[in-house]
CHARMM internal coordinates of N, CA and C (Angstrom, degrees):
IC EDIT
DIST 1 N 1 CA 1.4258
DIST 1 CA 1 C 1.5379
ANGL 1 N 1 CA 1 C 111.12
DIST 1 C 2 N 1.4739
ANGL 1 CA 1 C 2 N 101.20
DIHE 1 N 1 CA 1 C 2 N -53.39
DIST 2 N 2 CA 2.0671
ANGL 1 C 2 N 2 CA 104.91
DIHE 1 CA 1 C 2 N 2 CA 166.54
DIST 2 CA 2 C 1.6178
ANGL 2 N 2 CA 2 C 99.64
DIHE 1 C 2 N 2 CA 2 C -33.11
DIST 2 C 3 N 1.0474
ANGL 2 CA 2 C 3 N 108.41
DIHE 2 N 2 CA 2 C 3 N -70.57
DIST 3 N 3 CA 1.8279
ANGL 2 C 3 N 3 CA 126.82
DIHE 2 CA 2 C 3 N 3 CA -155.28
DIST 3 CA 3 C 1.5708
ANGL 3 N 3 CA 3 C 110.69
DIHE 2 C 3 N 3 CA 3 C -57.83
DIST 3 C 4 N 1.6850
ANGL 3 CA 3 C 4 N 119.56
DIHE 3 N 3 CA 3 C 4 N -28.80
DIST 4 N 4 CA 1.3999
ANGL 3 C 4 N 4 CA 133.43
DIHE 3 CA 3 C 4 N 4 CA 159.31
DIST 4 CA 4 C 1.4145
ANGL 4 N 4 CA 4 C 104.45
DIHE 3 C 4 N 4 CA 4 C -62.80
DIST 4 C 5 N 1.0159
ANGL 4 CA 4 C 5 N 121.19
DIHE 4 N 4 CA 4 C 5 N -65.65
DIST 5 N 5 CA 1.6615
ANGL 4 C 5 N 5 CA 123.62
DIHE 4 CA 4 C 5 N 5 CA -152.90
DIST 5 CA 5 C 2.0309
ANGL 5 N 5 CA 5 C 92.03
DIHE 4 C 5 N 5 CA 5 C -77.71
DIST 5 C 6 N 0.8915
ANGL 5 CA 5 C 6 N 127.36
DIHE 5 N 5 CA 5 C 6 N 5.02
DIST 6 N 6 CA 1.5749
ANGL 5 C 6 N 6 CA 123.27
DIHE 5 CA 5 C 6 N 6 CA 168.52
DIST 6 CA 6 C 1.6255
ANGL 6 N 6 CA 6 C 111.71
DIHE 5 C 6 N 6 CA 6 C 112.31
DIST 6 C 7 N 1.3114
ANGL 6 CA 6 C 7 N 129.97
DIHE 6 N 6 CA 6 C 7 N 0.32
DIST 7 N 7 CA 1.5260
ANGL 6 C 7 N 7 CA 136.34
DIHE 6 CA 6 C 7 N 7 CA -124.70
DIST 7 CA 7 C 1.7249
ANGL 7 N 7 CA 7 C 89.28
DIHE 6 C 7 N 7 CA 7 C -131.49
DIST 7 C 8 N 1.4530
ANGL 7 CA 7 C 8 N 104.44
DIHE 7 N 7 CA 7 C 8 N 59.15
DIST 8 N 8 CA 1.3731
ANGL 7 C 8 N 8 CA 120.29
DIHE 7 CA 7 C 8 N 8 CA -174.08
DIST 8 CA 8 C 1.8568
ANGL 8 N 8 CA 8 C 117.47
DIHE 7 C 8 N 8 CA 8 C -89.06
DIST 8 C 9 N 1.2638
ANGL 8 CA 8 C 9 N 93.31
DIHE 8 N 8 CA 8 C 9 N 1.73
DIST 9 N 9 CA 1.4049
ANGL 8 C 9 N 9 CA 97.97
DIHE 8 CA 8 C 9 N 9 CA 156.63
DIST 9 CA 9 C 1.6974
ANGL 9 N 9 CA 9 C 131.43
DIHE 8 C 9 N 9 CA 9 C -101.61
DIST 9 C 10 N 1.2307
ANGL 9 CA 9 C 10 N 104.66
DIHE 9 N 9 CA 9 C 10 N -20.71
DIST 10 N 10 CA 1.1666
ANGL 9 C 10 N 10 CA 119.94
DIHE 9 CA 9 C 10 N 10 CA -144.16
DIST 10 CA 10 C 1.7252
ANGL 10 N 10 CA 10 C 83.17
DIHE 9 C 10 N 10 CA 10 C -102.92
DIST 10 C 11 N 1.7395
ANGL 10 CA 10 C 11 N 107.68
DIHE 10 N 10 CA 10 C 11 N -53.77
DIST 11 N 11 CA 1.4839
ANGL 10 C 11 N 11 CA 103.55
DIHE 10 CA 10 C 11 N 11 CA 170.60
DIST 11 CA 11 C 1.2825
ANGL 11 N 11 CA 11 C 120.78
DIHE 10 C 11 N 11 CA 11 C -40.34
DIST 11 C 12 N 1.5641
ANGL 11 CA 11 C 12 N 114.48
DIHE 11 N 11 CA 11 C 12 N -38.50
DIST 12 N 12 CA 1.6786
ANGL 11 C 12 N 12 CA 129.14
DIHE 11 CA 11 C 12 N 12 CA -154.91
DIST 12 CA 12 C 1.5941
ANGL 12 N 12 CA 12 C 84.79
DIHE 11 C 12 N 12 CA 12 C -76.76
DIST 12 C 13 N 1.1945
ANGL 12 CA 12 C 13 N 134.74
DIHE 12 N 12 CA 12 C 13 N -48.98
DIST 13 N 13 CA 1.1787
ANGL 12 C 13 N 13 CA 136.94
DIHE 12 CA 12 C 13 N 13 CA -148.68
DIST 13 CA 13 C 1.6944
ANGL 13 N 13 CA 13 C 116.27
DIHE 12 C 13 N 13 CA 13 C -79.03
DIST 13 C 14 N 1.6274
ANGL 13 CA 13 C 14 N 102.72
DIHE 13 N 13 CA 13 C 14 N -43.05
DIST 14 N 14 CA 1.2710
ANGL 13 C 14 N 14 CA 126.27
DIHE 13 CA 13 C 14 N 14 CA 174.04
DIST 14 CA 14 C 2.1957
ANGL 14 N 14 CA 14 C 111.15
DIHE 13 C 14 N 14 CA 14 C -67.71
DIST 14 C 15 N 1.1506
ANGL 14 CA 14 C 15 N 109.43
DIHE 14 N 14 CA 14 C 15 N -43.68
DIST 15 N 15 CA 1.3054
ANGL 14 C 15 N 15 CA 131.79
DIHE 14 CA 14 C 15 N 15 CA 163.61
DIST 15 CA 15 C 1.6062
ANGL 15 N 15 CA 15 C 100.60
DIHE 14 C 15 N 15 CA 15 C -37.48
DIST 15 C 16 N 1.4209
ANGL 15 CA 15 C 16 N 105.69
DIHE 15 N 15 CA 15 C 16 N -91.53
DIST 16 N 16 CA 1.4164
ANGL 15 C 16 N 16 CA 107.06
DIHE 15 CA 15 C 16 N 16 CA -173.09
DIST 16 CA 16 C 1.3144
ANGL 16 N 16 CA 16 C 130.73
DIHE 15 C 16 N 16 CA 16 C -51.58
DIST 16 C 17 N 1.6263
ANGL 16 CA 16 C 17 N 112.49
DIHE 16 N 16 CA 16 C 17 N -30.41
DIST 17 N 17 CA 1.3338
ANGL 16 C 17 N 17 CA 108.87
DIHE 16 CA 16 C 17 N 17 CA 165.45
DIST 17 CA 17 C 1.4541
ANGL 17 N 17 CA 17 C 126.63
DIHE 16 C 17 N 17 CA 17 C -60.54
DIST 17 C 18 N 1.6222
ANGL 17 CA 17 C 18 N 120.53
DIHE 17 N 17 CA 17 C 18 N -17.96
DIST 18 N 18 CA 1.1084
ANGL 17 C 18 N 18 CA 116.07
DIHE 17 CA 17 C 18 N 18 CA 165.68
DIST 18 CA 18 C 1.3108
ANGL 18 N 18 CA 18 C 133.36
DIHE 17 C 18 N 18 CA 18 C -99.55
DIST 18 C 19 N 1.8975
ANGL 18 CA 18 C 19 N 116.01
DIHE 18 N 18 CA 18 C 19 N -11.72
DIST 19 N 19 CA 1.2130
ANGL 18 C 19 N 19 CA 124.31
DIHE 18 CA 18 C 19 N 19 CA 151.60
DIST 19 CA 19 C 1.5801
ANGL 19 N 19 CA 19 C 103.48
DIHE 18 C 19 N 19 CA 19 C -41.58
DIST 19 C 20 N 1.5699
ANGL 19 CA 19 C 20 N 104.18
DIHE 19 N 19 CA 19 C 20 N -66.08
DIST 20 N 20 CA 1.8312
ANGL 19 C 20 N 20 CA 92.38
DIHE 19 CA 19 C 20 N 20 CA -174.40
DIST 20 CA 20 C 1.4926
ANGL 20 N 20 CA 20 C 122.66
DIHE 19 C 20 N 20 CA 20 C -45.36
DIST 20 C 21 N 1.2970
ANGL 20 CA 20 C 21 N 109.99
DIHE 20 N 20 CA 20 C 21 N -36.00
DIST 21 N 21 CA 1.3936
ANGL 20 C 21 N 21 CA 96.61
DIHE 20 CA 20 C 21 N 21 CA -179.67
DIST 21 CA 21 C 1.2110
ANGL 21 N 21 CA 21 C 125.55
DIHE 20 C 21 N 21 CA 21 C -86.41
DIST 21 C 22 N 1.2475
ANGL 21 CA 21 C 22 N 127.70
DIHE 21 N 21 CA 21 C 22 N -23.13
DIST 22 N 22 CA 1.6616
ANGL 21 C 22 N 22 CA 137.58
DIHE 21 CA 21 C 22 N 22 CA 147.00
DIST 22 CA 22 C 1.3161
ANGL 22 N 22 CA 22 C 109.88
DIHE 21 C 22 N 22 CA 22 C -30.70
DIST 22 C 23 N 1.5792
ANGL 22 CA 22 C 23 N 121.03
DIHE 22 N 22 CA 22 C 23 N -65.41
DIST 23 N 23 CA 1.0173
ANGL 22 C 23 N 23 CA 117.94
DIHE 22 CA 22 C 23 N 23 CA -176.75
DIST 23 CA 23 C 1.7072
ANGL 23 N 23 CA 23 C 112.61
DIHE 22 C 23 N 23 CA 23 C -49.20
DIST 23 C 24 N 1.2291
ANGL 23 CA 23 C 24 N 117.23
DIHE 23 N 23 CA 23 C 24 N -57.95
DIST 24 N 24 CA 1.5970
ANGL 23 C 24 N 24 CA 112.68
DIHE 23 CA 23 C 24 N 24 CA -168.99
DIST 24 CA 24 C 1.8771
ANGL 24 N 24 CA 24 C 102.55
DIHE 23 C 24 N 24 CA 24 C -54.61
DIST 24 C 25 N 1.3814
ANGL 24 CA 24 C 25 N 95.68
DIHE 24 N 24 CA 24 C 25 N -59.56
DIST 25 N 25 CA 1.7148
ANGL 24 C 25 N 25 CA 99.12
DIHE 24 CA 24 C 25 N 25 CA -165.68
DIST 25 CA 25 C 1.7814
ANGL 25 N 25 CA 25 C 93.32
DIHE 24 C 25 N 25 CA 25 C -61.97
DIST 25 C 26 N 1.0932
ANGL 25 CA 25 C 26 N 145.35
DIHE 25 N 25 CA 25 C 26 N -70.60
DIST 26 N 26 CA 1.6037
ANGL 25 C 26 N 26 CA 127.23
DIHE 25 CA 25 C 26 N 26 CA -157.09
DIST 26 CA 26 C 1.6370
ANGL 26 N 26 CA 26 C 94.11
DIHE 25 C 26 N 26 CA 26 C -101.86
DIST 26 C 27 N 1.0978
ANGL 26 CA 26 C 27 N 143.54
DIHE 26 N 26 CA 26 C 27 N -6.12
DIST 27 N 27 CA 1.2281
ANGL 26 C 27 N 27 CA 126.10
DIHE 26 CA 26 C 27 N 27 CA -162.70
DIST 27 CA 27 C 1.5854
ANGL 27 N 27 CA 27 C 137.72
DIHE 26 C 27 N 27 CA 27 C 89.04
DIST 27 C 28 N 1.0479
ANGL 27 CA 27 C 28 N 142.25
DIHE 27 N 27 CA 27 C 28 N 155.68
DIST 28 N 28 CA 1.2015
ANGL 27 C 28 N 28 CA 155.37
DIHE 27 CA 27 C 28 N 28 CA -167.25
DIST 28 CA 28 C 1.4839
ANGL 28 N 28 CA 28 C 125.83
DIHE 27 C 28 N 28 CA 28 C -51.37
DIST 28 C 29 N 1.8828
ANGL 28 CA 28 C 29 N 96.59
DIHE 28 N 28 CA 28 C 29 N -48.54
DIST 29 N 29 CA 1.5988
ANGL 28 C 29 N 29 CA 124.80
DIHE 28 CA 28 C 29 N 29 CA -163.79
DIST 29 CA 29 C 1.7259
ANGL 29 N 29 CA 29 C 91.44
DIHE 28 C 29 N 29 CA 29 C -101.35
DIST 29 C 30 N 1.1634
ANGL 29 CA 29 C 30 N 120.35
DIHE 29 N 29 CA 29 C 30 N -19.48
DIST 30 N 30 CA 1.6961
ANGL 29 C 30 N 30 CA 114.46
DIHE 29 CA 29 C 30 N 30 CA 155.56
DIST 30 CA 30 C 1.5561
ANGL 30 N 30 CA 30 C 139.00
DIHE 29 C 30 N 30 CA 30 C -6.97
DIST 30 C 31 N 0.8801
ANGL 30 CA 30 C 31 N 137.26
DIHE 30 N 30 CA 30 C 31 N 87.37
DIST 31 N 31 CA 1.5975
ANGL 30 C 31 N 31 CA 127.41
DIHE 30 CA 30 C 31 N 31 CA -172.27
DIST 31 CA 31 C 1.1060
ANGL 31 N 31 CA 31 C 119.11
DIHE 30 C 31 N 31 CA 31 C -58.57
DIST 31 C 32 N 1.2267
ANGL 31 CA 31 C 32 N 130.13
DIHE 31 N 31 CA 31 C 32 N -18.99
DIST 32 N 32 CA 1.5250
ANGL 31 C 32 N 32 CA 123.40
DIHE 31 CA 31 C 32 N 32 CA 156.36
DIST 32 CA 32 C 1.4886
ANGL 32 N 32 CA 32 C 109.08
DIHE 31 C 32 N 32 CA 32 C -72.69
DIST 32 C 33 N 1.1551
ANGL 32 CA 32 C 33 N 117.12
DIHE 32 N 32 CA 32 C 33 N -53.27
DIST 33 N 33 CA 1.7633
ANGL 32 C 33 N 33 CA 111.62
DIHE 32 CA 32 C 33 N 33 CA -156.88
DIST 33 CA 33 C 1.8628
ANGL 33 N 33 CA 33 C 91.13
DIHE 32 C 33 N 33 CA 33 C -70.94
DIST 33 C 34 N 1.3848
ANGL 33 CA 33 C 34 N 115.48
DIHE 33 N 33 CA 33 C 34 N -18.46
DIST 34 N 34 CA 1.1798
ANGL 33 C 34 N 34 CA 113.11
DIHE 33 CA 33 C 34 N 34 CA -179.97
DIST 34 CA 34 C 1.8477
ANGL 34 N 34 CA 34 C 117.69
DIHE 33 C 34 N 34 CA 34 C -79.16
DIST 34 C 35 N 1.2924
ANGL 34 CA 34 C 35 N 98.87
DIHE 34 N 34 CA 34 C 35 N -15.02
DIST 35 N 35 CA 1.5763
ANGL 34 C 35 N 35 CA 98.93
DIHE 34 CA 34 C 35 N 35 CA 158.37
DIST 35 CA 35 C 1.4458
ANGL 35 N 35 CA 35 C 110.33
DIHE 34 C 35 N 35 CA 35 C -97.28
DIST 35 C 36 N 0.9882
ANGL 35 CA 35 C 36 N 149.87
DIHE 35 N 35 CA 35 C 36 N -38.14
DIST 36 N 36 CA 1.5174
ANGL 35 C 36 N 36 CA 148.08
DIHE 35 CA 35 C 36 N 36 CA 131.08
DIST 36 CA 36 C 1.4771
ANGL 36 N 36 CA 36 C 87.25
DIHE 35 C 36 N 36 CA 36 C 6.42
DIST 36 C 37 N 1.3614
ANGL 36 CA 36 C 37 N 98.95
DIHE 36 N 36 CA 36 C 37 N -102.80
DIST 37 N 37 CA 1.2341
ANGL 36 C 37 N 37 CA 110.21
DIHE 36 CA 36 C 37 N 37 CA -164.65
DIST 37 CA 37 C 1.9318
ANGL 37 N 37 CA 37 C 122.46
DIHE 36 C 37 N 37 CA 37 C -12.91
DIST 37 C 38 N 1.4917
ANGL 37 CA 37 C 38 N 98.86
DIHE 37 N 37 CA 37 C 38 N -65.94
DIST 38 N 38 CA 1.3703
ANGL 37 C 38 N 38 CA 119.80
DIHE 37 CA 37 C 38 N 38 CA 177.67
DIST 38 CA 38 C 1.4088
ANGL 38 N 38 CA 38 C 111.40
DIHE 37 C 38 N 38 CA 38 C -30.03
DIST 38 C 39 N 1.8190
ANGL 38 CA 38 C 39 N 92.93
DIHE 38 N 38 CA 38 C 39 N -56.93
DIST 39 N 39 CA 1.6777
ANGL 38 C 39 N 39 CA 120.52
DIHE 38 CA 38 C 39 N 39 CA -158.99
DIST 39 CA 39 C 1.9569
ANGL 39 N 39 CA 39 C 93.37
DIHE 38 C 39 N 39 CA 39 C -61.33
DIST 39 C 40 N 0.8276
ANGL 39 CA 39 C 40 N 123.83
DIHE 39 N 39 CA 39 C 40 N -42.48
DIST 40 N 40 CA 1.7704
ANGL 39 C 40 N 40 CA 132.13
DIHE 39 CA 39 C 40 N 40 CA 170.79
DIST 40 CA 40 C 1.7687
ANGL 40 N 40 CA 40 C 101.54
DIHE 39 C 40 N 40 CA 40 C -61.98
DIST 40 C 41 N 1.0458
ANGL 40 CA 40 C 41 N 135.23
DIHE 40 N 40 CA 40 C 41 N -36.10
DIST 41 N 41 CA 1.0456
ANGL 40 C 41 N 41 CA 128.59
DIHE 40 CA 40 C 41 N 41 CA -164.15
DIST 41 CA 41 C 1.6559
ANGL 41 N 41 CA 41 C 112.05
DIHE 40 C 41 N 41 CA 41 C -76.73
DIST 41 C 42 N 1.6233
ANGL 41 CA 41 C 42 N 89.18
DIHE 41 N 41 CA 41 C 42 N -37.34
DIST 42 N 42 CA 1.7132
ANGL 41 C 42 N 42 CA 120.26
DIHE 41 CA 41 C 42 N 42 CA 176.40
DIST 42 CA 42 C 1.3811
ANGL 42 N 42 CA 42 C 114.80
DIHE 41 C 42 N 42 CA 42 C -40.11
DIST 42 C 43 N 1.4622
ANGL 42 CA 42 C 43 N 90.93
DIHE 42 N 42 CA 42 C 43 N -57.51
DIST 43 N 43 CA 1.1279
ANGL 42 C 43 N 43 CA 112.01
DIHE 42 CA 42 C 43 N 43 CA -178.40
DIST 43 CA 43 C 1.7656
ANGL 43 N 43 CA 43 C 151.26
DIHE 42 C 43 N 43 CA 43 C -61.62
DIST 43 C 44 N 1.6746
ANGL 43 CA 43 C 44 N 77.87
DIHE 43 N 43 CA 43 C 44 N -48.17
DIST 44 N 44 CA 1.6720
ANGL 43 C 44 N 44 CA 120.65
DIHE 43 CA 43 C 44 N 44 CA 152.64
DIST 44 CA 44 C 1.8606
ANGL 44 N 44 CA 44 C 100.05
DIHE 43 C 44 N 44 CA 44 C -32.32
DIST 44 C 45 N 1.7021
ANGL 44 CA 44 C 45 N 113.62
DIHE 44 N 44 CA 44 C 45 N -72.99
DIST 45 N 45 CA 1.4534
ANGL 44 C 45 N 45 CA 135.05
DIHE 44 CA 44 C 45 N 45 CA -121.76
DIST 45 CA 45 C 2.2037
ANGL 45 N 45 CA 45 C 85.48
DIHE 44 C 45 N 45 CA 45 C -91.94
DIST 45 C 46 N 1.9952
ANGL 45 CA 45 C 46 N 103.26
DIHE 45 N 45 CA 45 C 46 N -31.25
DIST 46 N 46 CA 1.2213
ANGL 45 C 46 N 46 CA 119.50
DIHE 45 CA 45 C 46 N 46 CA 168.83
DIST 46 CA 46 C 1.3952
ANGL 46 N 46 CA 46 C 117.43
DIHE 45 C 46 N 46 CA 46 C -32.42
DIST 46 C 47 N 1.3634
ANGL 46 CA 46 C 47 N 100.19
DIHE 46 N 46 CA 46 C 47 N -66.40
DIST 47 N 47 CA 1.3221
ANGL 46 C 47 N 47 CA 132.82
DIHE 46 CA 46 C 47 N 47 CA -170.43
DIST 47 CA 47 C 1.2799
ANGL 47 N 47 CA 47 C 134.44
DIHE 46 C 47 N 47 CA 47 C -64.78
DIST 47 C 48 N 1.7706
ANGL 47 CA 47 C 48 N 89.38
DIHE 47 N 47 CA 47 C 48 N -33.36
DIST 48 N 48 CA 2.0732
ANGL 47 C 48 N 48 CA 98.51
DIHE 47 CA 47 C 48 N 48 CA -166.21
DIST 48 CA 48 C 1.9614
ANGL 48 N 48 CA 48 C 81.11
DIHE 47 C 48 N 48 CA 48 C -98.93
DIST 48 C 49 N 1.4041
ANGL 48 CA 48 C 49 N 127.37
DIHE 48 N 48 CA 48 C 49 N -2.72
DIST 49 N 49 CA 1.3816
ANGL 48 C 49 N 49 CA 127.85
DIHE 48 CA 48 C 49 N 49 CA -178.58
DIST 49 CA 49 C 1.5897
ANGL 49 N 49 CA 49 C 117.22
DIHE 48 C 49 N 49 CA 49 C -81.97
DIST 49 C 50 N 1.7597
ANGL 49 CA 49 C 50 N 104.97
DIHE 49 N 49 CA 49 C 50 N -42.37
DIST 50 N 50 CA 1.1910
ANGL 49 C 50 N 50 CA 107.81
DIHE 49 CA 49 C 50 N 50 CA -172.42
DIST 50 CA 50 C 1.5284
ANGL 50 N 50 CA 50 C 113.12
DIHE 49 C 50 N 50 CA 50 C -90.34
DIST 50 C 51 N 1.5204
ANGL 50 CA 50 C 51 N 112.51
DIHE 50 N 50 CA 50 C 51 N -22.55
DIST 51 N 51 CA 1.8634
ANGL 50 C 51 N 51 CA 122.14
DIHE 50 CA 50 C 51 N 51 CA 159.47
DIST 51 CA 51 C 1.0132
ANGL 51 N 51 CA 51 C 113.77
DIHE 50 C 51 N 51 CA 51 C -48.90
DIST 51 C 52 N 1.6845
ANGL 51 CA 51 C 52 N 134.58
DIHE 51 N 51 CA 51 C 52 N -47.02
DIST 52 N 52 CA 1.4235
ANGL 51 C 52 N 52 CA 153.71
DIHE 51 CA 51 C 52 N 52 CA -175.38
DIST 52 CA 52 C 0.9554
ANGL 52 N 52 CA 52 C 107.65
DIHE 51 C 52 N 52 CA 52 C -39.90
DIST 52 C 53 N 1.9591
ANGL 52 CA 52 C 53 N 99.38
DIHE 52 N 52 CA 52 C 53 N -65.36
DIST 53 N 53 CA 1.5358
ANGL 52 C 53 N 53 CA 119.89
DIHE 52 CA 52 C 53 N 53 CA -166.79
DIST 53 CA 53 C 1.6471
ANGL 53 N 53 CA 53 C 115.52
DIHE 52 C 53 N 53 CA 53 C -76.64
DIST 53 C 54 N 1.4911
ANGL 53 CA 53 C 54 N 127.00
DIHE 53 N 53 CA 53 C 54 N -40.38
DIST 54 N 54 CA 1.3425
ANGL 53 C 54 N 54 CA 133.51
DIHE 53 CA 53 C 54 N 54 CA 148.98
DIST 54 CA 54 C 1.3504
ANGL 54 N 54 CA 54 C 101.17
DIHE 53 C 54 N 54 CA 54 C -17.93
DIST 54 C 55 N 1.3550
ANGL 54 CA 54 C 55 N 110.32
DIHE 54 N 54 CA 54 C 55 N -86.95
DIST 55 N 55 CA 1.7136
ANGL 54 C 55 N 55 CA 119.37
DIHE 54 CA 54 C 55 N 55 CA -157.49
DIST 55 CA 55 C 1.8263
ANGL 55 N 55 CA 55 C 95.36
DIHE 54 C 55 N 55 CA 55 C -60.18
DIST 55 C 56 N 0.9406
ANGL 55 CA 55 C 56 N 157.05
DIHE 55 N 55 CA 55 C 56 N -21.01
DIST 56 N 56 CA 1.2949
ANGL 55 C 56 N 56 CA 133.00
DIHE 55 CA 55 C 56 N 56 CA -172.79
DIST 56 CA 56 C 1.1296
ANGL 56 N 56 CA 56 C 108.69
DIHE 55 C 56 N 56 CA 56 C -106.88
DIST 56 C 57 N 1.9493
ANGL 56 CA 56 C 57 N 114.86
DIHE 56 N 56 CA 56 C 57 N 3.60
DIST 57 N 57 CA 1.9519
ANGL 56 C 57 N 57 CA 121.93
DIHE 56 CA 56 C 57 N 57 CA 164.71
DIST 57 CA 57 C 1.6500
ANGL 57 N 57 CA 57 C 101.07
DIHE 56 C 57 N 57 CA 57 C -95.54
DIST 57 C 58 N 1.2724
ANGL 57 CA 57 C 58 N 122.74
DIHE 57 N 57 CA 57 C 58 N -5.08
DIST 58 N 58 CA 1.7869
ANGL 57 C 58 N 58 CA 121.93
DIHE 57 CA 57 C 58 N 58 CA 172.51
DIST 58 CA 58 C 1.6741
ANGL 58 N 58 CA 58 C 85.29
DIHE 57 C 58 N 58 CA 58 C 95.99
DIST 58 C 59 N 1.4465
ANGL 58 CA 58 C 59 N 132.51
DIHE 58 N 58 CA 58 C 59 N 32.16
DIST 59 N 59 CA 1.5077
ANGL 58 C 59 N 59 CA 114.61
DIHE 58 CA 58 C 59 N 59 CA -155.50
DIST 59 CA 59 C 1.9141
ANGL 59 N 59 CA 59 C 82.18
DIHE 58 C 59 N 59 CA 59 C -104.87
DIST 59 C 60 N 1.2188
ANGL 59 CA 59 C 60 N 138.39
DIHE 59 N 59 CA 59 C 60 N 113.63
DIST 60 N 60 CA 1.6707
ANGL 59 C 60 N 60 CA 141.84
DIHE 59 CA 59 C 60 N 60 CA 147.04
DIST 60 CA 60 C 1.3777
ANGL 60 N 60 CA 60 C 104.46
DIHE 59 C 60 N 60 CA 60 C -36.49
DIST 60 C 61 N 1.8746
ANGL 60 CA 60 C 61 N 89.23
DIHE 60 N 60 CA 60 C 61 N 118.57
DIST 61 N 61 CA 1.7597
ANGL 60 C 61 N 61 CA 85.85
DIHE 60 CA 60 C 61 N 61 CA 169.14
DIST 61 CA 61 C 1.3245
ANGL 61 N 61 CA 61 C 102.69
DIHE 60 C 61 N 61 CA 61 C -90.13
DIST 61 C 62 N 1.6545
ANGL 61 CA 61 C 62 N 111.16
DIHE 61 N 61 CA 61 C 62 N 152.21
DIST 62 N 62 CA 1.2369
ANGL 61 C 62 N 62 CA 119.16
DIHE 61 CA 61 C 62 N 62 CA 145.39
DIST 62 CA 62 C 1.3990
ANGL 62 N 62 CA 62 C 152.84
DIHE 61 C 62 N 62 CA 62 C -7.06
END
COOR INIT
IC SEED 1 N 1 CA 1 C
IC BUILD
């Protein structure tokens, strides 16, 4: 919902803190923490896509 409404740090940030804890309490190979996981990856691929595209419209990132 962070990551919809524009709040792609805050998602990224909130995300990983609970990958980590997924990971300890069920583990790594987990199917939840393993969509976790994904859901960070999503995000990651979001991000390094729309910086890309910024910088080759003259747009200053943040």
């Amino acid at each position: 919902m962070l990551f919809a409404q524009g709040w792609v740090a805050e998602a990224r940030q909130i995300l990983a803190l609970l990958h980590e804890d997924l990971c300890v309490v069920y583990r790594p190979d987990d199917e939840m923490t393993a969509e976790i996981a994904e859901a960070l990856a999503s995000i990651r691929l979001d991000s390094d896509d729309e910086a890309s595209s910024n910088a080759r419209h003259g747009v200053p990132h943040p």
